[in-house]
C-alpha positions, 0 to 999 in steps of 0.5 A: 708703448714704442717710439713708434707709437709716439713720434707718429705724424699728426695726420695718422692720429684720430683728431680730438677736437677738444677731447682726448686721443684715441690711438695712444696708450694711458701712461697709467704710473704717471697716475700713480704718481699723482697720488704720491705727489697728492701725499707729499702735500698732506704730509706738508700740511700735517707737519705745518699744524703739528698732527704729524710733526715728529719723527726722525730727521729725514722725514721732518725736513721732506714733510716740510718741503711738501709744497713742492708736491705741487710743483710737481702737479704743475709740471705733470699737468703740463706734460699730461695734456701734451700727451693727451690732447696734443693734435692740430684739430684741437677745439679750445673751447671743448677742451676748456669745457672738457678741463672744467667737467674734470676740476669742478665738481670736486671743487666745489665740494670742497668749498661746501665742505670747508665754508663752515669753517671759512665764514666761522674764521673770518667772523671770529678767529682773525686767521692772519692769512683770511685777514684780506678775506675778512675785509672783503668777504664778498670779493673774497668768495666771488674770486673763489668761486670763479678761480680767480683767487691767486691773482690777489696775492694776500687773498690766494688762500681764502676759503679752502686754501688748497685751492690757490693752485686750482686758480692757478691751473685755471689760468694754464688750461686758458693758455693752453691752446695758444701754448701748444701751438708755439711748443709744436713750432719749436724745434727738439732742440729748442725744446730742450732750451726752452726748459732750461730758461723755464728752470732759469726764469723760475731761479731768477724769480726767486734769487731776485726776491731773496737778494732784494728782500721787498718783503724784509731781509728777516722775511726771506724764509719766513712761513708767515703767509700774509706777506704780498710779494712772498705771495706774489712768487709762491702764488700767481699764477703768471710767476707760477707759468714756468713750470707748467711749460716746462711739463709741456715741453718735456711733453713735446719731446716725450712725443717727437723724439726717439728715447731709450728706454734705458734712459729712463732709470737714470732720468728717475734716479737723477730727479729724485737725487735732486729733491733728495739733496734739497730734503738734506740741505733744508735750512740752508737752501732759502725757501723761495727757491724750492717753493717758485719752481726751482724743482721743475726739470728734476720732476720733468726727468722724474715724468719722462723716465716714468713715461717710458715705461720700462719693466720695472714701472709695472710696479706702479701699475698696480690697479690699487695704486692706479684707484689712488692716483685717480682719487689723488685730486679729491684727496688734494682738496678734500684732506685739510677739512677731513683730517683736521674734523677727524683728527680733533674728534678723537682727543682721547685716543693715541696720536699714532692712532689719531694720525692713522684714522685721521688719514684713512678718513681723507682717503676714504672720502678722497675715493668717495668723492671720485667714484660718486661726483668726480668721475659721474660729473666729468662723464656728464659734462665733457663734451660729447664725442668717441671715447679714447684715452681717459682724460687727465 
């Protein structure tokens, strides 16, 4: 795809009307990236109960920093529904049609999947973080269902704890519509400005919780996940905004303006040198910084340098890789349950061989579950219209 193809003017596009663009190409690495972020996050929860806790140094301090993986879904997600359904026709109603046939039906699979155990730790287990969902169980399972979850702040992680950040993307694609008409008024240069109060909002939020400590001074790097407002900044979905933004505004200049493809290895190399420095400083850098945001322009830059599609990103393209990615969002709300079941179930076998199948297992169901419900589901319930792009 060439600058041309991107800084072409709205009018010579096919409208959309809530549904995805025709004329322009799929960004097929930034699936594949989707699926590497998806990993990130299930390497965090397998170092968190012990499955995959050893190991040398590096590998300990990157596992434990995984919940960044989501930082970078919130970013890409921003940037991804820019490029693909960026027009002035846009219907928001068939676009929120179109988000709920993509995020739904896996969702809800993953709230049967889990509520065996959900309602057994609520009655029986007295988990610190369901003790909200316990008290209120009826709140609790109506709010999930709904995706409205991650506005109570010690009740983000009922059920299906994975879930909070789906409660959160629910409340992006609602703005959306609205967002997009306010970044198409700004100019390339007050995009670039935007990011950087983005990036600062977010720096803000997080430095205010660490020097005022509402939670207690000792709790600043707690991993206790029963404290409000940790929870508030880790969790809501408004505290959350920024980042989405900001993959929204990297969007609109991925779209608008002329860029070098040569620019786009220095833009990987200079984000992945970011995260790479803060996987080296962990236990010093306070947690809330990486986990509120903090990361967002260095996964913006990783996003646009990958979007420009230079030569050696074929790599990524590969179309076992691009299966993954696509199966990425089943494996991110399916792995805690199937890796957990698998894992305790083979208590006579090797560790490495427990962690092994534990994780073949998530991704077996993981593209299961996008070849036989995912995919069928969207097909069926998005909005009815000519095909073009393949929907984020």
């Amino acid at each position: 795809m060439n600058v041309a193809d991107r800084s072409a003017p709205y009018s010579s596009r096919v409208p959309s009307y809530g549904v995805p663009l025709g004329p322009r190409s799929q960004l097929k690495a930034l699936t594949t990236l989707r699926f590497f972020a998806a990993l990130h996050v299930v390497l965090f929860h397998m170092w968190v109960t012990g499955e995959l806790a050893v190991g040398p140094w590096w590998y300990q301090n990157f596992a434990s920093i995984g919940y960044a993986g989501v930082n970078c879904f919130f970013v890409l997600s921003g940037f991804i529904l820019v490029y693909t359904y960026t027009d002035p026709l846009l219907d928001a109603p068939r676009f929120w049609q179109a988000r709920l046939a993509r995020i739904y039906p896996a969702y809800a699979l993953s709230l049967v999947i889990s509520a065996p155990f959900f309602f057994h730790a609520v009655r029986y287990l007295h988990i610190p973080f369901y003790s909200w969902s316990s008290h209120h169980l009826f709140s609790a399972c109506m709010l999930t269902v709904l995706l409205l979850q991650a506005w109570i702040p010690q009740g983000a992680l009922t059920w299906n704890s994975v879930c909070w950040s789906l409660s959160v993307e629910a409340f992006f694609y609602l703005l959306f519509p609205a967002l997009l008409v306010w970044c198409r008024r700004r100019s390339p240069a007050h995009l670039l400005a935007w990011i950087t109060a983005c990036a600062l909002l977010s720096l803000g939020l997080s430095l205010f919780y660490i020097v005022v400590h509402p939670d207690g001074a000792d709790k600043v790097n707690s991993a206790e996940t029963t404290l409000l407002w940790k929870n508030v900044l880790s969790f809501n979905p408004v505290a959350r905004l920024p980042e989405f933004l900001t993959g929204m505004l990297a969007g609109q200049i991925f779209l608008r303006v002329k860029v070098s493809g040569a620019l786009a290895l220095p833009l990987v190399l200079g984000g992945s040198l970011v995260v790479a420095t803060l996987t080296v400083l962990v236990g010093t850098v306070p947690t809330p910084l990486i986990s509120a945001g903090f990361l967002s322009p260095a996964f913006a830059a990783i996003i646009f340098g990958i979007a420009l599609r230079p030569q050696w990103v074929s790599v990524l393209e590969a179309n076992w890789l691009l299966l993954l990615g696509e199966a990425s969002y089943s494996l991110y709300l399916l792995h805690s349950v199937v890796i957990t079941r698998v894992y305790d179930g083979l208590t006579s076998s090797p560790q490495w061989l427990r962690v092994v199948l534990a994780l073949a297992a998530a991704i077996a169901a993981a593209l299961l579950c996008f070849l036989f419900l995912e995919k069928p589901a969207r097909n069926l319930l998005r909005p009815k219209a000519r095909q073009g792009v393949a929907a984020r």
